[in-house]
Backbone as JSON Lines, residues from 0, in Angstrom:
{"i":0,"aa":"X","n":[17.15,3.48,4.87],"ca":[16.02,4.03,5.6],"c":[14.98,2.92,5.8]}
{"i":1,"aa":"X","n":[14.71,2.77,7.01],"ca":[13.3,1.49,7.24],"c":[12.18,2.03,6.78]}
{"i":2,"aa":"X","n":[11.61,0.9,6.24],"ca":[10.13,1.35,5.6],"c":[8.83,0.71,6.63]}
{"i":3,"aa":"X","n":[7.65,1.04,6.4],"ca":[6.43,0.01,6.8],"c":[5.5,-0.03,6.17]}
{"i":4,"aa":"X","n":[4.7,-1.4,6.03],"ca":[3.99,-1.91,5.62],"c":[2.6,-1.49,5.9]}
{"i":5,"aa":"X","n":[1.45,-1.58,5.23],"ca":[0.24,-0.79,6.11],"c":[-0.5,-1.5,5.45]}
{"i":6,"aa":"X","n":[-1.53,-2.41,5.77],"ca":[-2.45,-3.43,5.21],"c":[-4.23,-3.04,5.49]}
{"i":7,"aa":"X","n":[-4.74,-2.73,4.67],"ca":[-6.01,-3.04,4.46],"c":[-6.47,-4.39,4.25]}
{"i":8,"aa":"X","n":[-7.41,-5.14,4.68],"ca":[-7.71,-6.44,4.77],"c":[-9.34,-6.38,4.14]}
{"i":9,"aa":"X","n":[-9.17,-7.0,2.77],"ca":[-10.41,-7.45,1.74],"c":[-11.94,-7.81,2.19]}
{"i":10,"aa":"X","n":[-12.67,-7.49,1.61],"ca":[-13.95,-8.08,2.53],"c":[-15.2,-7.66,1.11]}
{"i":11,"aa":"X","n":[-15.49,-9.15,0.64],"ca":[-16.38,-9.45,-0.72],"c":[-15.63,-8.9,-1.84]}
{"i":12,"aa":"X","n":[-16.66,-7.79,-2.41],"ca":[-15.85,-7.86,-3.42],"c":[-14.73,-6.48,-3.76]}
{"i":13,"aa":"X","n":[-14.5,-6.07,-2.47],"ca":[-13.39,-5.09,-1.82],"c":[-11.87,-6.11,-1.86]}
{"i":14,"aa":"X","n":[-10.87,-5.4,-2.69],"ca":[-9.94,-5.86,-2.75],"c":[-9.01,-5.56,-1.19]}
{"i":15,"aa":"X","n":[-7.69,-6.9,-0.55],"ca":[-6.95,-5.98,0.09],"c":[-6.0,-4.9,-0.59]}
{"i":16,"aa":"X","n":[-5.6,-3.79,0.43],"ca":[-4.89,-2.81,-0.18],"c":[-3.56,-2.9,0.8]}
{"i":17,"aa":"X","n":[-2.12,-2.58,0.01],"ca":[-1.14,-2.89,0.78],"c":[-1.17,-1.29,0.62]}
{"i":18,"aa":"X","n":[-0.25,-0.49,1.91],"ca":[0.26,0.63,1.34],"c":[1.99,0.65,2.57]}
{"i":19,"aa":"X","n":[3.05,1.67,1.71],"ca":[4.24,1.44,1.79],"c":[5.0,2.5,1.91]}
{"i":20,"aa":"X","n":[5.39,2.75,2.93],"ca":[5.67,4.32,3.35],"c":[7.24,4.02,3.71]}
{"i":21,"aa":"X","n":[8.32,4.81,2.92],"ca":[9.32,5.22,3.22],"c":[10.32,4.85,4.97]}
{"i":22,"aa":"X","n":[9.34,5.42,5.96],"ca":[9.81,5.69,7.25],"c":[8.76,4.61,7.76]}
{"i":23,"aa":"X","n":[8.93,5.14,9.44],"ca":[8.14,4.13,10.11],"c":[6.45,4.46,10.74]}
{"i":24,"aa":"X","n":[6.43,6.22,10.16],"ca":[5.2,6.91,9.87],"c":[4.25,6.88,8.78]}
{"i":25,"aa":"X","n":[2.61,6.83,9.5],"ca":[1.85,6.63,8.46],"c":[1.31,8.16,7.77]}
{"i":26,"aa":"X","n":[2.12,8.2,6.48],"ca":[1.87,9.7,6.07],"c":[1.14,9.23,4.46]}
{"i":27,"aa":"X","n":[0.07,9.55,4.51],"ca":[-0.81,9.24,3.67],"c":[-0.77,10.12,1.66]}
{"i":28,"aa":"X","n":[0.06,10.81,2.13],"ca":[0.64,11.73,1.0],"c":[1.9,11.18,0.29]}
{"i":29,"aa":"X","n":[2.43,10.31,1.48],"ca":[3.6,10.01,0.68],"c":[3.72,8.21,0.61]}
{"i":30,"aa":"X","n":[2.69,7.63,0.5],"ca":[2.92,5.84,0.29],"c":[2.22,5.76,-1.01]}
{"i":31,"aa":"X","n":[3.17,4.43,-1.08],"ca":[2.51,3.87,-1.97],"c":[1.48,2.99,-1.97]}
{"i":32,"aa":"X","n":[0.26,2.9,-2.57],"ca":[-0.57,2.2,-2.49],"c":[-0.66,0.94,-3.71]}
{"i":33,"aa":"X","n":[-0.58,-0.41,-3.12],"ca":[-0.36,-1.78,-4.15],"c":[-1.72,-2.66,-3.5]}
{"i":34,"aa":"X","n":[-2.09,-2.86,-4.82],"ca":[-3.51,-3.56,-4.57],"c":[-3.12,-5.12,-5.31]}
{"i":35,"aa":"X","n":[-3.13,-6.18,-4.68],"ca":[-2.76,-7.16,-5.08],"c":[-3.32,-8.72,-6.03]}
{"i":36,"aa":"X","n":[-4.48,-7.87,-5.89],"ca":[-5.79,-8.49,-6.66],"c":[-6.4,-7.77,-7.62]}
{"i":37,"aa":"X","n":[-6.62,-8.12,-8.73],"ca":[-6.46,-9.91,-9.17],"c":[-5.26,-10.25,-9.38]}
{"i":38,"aa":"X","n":[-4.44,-9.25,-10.22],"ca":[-2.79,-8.98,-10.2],"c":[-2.36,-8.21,-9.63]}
{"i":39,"aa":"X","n":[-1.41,-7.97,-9.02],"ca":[-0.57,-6.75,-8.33],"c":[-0.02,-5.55,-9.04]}
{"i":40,"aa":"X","n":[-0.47,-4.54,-8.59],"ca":[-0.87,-3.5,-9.49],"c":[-0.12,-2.23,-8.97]}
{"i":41,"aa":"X","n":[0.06,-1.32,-9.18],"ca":[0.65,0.11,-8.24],"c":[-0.23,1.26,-8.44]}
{"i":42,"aa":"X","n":[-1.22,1.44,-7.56],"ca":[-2.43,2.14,-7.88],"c":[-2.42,3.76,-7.76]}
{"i":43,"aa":"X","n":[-1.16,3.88,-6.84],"ca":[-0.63,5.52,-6.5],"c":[0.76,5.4,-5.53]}
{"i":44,"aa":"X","n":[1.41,6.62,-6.21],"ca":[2.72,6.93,-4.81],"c":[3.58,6.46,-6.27]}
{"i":45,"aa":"X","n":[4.92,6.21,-5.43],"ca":[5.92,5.38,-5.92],"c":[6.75,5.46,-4.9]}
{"i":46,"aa":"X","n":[7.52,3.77,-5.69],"ca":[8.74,3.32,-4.6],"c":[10.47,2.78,-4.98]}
{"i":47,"aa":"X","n":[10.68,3.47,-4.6],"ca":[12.44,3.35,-4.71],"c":[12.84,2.43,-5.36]}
C-alpha cells in the first residue's frame, strides 16, 4: 500500500513535524505524527 509524507516546516522555537499516513489521503485520525527534533521521536498514531 503507498504511503505519504506530510511535512510541517519549523519556525523558532516550533519544532518541524513529519506526519505519515498509510494511503495517499490526508486523514488526520489515522497518521502518524514524528517530530524530529531534538531526537526523533513518535509523538502519536503508529506505523507498520
Amino acid at each position: 500500500m503507498p504511503g505519504e509524507a506530510w511535512l510541517r516546516r519549523g519556525l523558532g522555537n516550533v519544532p518541524p513535524v513529519i506526519g505519515v499516513t498509510a494511503g495517499t489521503r490526508f486523514e488526520a485520525e489515522r497518521m502518524a505524527v514524528l517530530m524530529p527534533e531534538p531526537l526523533t521521536m513518535q509523538a502519536s498514531g503508529r506505523l507498520p
